[in-house]
N, C-alpha and C positions, 0 to 999 in steps of 0.2 A: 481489576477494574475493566479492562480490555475484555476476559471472558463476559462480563456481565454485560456488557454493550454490543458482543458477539450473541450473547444469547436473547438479549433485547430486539435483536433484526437493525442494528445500526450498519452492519457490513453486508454487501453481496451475497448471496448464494455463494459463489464462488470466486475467491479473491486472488486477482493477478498482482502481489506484491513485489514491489522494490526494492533494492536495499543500495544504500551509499552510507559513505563515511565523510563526514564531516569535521575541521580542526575547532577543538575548543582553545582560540587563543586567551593568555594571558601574560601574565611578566613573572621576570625570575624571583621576584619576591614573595608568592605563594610559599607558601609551608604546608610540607605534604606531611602523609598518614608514617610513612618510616625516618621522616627530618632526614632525607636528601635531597641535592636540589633538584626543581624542575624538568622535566624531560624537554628536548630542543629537537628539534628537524631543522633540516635547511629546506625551503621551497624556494622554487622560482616566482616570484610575484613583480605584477605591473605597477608601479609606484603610481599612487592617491594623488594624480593631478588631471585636474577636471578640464583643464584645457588642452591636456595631449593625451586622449585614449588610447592610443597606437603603439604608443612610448613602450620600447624592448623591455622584456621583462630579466628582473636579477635577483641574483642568489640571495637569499633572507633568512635570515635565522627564528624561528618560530621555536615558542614557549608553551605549553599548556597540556589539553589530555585531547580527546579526540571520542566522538560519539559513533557507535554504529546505531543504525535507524533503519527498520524494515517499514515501509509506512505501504498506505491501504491508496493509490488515486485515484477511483472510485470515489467513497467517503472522504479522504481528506484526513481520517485519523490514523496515530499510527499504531503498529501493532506489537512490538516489542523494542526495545533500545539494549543499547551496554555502553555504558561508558570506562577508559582506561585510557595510560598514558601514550603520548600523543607520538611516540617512537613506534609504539607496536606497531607490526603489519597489519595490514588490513585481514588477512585470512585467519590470525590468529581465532577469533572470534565469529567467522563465517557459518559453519555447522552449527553452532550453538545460537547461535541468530535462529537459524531457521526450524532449532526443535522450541527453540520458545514462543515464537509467532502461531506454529502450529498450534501447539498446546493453549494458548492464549483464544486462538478462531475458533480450537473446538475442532472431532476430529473431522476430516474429510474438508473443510471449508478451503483449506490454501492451495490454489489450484495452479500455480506456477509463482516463481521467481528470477527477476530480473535483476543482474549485476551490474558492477560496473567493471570495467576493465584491470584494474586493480585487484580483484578477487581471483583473478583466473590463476587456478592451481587444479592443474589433472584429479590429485589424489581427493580431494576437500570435494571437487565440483562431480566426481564416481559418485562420494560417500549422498551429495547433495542429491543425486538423481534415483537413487533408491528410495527418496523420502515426497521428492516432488520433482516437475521437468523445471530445468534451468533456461534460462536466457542470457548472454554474456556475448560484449564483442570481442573480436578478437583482435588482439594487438598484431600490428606489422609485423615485427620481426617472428613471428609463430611459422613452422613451414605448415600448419594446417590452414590457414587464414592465407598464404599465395600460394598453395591447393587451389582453396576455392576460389579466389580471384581469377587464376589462372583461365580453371573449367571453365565459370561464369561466364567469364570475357571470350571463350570459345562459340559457349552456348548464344549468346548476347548477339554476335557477329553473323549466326547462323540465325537472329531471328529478324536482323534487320533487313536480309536479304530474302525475308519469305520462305525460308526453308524448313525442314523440321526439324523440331528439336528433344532429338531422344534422350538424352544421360541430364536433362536439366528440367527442371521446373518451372515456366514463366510465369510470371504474374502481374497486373496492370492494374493501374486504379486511376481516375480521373478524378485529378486534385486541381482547384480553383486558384489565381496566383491574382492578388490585386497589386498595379503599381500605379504611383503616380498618387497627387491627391484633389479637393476639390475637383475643378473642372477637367482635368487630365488622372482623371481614376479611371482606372480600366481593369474589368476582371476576365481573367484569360483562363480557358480549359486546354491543361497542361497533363503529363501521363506519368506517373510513378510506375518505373520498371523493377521489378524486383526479381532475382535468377534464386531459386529453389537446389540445392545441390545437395545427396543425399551420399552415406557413406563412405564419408572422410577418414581414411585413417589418420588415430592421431595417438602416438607411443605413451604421451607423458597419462592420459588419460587411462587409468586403471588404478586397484584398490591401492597396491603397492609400487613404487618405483621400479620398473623395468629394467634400469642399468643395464649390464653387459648381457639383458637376455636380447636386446636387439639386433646384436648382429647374428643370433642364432635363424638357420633356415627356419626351424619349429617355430620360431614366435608369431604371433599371430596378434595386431594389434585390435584396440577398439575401436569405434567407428561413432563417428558425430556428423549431426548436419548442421547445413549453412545456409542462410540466407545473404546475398549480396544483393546488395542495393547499387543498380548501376547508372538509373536519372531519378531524380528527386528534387522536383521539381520547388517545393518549399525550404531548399537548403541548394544553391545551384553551386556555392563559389565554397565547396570545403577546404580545409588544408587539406595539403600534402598526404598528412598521415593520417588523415580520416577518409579521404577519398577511394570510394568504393568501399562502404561500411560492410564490415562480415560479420552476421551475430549467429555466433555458434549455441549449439543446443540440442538437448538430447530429444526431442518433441519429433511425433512424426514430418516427417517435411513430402508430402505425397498427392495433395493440391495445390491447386494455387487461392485458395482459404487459408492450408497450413502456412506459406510464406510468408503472405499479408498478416498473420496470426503472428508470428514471429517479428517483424517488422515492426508491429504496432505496439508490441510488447517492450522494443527498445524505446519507442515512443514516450511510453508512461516514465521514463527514468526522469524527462523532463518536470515534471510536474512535483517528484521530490524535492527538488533542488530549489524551488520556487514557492510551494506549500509548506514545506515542509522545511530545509534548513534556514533558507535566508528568512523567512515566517519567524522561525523561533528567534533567530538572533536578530532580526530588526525591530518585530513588531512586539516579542515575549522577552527584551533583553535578556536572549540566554546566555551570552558571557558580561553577565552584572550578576555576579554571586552575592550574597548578603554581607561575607569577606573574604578577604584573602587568604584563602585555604583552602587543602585537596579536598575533606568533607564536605565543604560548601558547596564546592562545582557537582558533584555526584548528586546531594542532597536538591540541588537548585535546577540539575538537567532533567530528573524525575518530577518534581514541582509542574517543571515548563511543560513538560511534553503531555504529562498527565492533565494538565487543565486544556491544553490543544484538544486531546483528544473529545474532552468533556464538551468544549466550547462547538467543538463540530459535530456532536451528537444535538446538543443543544436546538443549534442552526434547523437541524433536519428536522427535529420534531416541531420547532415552530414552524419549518417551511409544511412538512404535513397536515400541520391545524390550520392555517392559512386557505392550503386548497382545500381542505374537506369544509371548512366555513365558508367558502364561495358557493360551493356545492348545497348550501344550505344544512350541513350536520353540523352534530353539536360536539365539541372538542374541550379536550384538556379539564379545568375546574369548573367551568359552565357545564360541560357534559354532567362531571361529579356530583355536584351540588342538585342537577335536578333526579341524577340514581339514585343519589340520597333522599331526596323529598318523597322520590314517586315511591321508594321502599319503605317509608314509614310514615308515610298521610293516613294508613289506618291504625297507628298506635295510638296511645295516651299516656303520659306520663301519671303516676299516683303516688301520694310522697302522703306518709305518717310516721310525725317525730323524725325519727331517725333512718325510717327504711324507707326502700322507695322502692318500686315495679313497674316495668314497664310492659301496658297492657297492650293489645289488641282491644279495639275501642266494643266488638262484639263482646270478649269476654267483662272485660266492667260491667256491662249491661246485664250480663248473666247474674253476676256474682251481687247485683244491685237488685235484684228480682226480680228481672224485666223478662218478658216472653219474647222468643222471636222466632217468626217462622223459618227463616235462614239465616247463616254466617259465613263467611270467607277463612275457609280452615287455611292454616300458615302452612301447613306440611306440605299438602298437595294443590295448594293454590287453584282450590276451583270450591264452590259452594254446595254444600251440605245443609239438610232440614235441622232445626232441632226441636229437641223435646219440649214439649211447656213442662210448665211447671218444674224444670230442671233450676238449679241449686248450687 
């Protein structure tokens, strides 16, 4: 269904997809496919009180399966799922995610993919970059991710004092910040700094595990770039461990287009999360299975996501008939109906007993004895003489 709406032009030219993992909760009373019990994680989660958002978050024992979802933020549809139990890691199903999405857009169409933090595996994100360029942040504790903070924050320091800046990228964008409301709204021109860093070694990143070739002189590792984001002006007060975001990526990093290109790419992972999971589970009840069973939840996440998809193909083609009818053209069944008219206003239907033929209203005339200087031949759609006295 995904190729057919791929080959219908419902998706981009070129599509910058996403991918997250989302938990399908449930309770332990599910009955799975092998009659064992349920799979459990422990998460940390904020306890459901509406009067203390703040409230420290605790360890929780969670039940159910968990979905992977490469979705399109562009369109709004998505492009392939999996679903499985809710202990899996998240990379189990990372590569297979993204030969199905392809296969699905059709070839050439998937023109990068954005992670989440969770996926990051050297070996999985090699094999992922032979197929298409990745986007992925990088967790703190990585020594390639305080690499690049490190340079960044050299580069950064060197730009704020007007100097130049050779081994880094800078890049700037003038982002709009409104506070305040009613009569104390104020919109404020503020500056997104973005540090460009190019050929990061980083050991884990190759086909195979590296192990004890690293302390060899010979080994020679691979190399990733970074975007670090050092003011951001639409997110000013991050934590801790998000402060100074690194999104690593095998993309050239060689303007300051490619950085912003890389930037804006962590960007769209927003719009998953909000289109696309809490979407299915608020507004498409995706964990209300029809009942309490592994079959159901698989059966009922394809359901969900498949009429998602339908429902935002939908959208577009009404919002296309909408503008081409402003424009004065004629759309969807009104267009139809008058291709149909204007295609056989010169037929005629003739019905004897039980047969019936549908004429061109010239040829009845023929066939009736009638002379006619000209006819409108069907082949070539332009007028030809004809004979008298033809038969």
């Amino acid at each position: 269904m995904i190729g057919i709406l791929a080959r219908a032009g419902f998706f981009p030219k070129k599509v910058h997809a996403v991918v997250d993992c989302t938990d399908y909760e449930t309770t332990p009373k599910y009955r799975t496919l092998d009659g064992g019990p349920v799979s459990s994680v422990t998460r940390k989660k904020r306890p459901q009180h509406s009067h203390n958002r703040h409230a420290p978050k605790i360890a929780t024992t969670v039940w159910g399966w968990k979905i992977w979802l490469m979705f399109c933020p562009m369109s709004g549809i998505p492009i392939a799922i999996y679903v499985d139990r809710i202990n899996v890691d998240d990379r189990v199903w990372m590569w297979a995610l993204v030969v199905q999405g392809k296969a699905n857009l059709g070839e050439g169409r998937l023109a990068s993919v954005s992670f989440d933090r969770g996926f990051w595996d050297g070996q999985d994100l090699h094999q992922v970059a032979k197929e298409v360029p990745f986007f992925i942040p990088g967790r703190s504790d990585l020594g390639i991710t305080k690499e690049a903070r490190r340079m960044a924050g050299a580069a950064y320091e060197r730009y704020q004092k007007g100097l130049p800046v050779q081994d880094a990228v800078v890049a700037t964008r003038a982002v709009t910040v409104v506070t305040g409301k009613g009569k104390d709204r104020r919109a404020e021109q503020k500056e997104l700094i973005v540090i460009g860093i190019q050929d990061l070694d980083c050991d884990t990143y190759a086909a195979e595990p590296p192990e004890s070739q690293v302390n060899s002189k010979s080994f020679v590792a691979n190399t990733l770039k970074a975007a670090v984001v050092m003011e951001d002006p639409s997110y000013p007060n991050p934590p801790e461990d998000e402060k100074y975001l690194t999104v690593l990526t095998c993309a050239g990093m060689e303007t300051p287009k490619d950085v912003l290109y890389a930037y804006d790419r962590f960007n769209d992972r927003s719009v998953i999360e909000n289109s696309g999971n809490k979407e299915a589970k608020q507004a498409w009840k995706l964990e209300a299975p029809l009942e309490k069973s592994e079959a159901a939840v698989y059966l009922h996440t394809f359901m969900v996501f498949t009429l998602m998809a339908l429902l935002a193909a939908f959208r577009a083609q009404e919002q296309a008939e909408d503008t081409a009818l402003a424009q004065g053209k004629e759309t969807g069944m009104e267009r139809y109906r008058r291709e149909v008219e204007r295609a056989n206003r010169g037929k005629v239907l003739v019905r004897d007993g039980d047969c019936y033929a549908v004429l061109w209203s010239w040829e009845l005339a023929v066939l009736g004895g009638m002379q006619l200087r000209w006819h409108f031949h069907r082949k070539r759609g332009s007028h030809f003489g004809a004979l008298r006295g033809c038969a």
